[in-house]
C-alpha positions in Angstrom: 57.4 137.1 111.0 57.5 133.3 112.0 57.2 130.6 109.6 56.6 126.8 110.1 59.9 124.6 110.6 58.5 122.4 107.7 58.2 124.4 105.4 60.5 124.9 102.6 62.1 128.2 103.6 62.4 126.8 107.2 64.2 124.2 108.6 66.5 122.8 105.7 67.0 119.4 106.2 66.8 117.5 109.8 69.5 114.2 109.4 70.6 114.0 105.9 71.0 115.6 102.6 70.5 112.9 99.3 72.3 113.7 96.2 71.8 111.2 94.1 73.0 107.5 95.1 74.8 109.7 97.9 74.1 111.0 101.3 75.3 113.6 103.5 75.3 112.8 107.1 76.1 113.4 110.4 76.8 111.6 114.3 77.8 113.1 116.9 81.5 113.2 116.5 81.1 114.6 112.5 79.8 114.8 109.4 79.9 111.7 107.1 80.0 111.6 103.2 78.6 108.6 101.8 81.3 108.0 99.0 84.7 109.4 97.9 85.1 113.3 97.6 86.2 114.5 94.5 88.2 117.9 94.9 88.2 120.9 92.0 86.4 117.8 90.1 89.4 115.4 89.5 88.0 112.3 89.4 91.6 110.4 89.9 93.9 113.0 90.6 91.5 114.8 93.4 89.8 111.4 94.7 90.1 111.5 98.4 88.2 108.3 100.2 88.9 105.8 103.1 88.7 102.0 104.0 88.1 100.4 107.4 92.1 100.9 107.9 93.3 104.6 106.5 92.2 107.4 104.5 93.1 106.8 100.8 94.7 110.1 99.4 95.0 110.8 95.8 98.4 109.2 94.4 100.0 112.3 94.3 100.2 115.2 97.3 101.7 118.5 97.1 101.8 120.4 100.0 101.4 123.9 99.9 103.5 125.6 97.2 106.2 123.6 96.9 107.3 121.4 93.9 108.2 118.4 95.5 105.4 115.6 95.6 104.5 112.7 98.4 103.5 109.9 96.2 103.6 105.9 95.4 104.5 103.1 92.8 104.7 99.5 93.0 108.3 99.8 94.9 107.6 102.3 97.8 106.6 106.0 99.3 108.7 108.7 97.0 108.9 112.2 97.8 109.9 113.7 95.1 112.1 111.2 93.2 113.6 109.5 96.0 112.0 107.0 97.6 111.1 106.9 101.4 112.6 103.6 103.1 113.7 102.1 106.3 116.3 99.7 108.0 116.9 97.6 111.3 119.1 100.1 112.6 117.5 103.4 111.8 115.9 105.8 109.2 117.2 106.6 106.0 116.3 107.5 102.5 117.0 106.2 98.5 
């Protein structure tokens, strides 16, 4: 049988969902979070968020099973324990 679109077991929510301070929403080309997203609940470790320029990953990425780690410190891009660098005359690693 048909039910109404407004009523609670119809139509969920039209243009946003609030939880909180937050907001769930969506344009045309995706859906937009209203702050950071916080994965398995790790509040540093699992923080992924964005600026105007790039997306901010947590400071520490493993990718699939491997043991080896993309991060950062105050000198540079490491993966793993040797840092990522480059030269005037071509890539290389230290």
């Amino acid at each position: 049988m048909a039910h109404p679109q407004n009523s609670p077991r119809g139509l969920f929510a039209k243009n946003r969902i609030d939880t909180g301070s937050q907001s769930l929403t969506y344009n045309s080309t995706g859906l937009i979070l209203g702050g950071a997203l916080f994965v398995s609940g790790q509040t540093t470790v699992g923080k992924v968020s964005a600026n105007s320029t790039a997306i901010i990953l947590p400071n520490s990425v493993r990718v699939g099973t491997k043991a080896t780690y993309l991060s950062s410190d105050s000198t540079g891009v490491k993966l793993g324990a040797r840092y990522i660098s480059t030269n005037t005359t071509g890539n290389t690693n230290t």
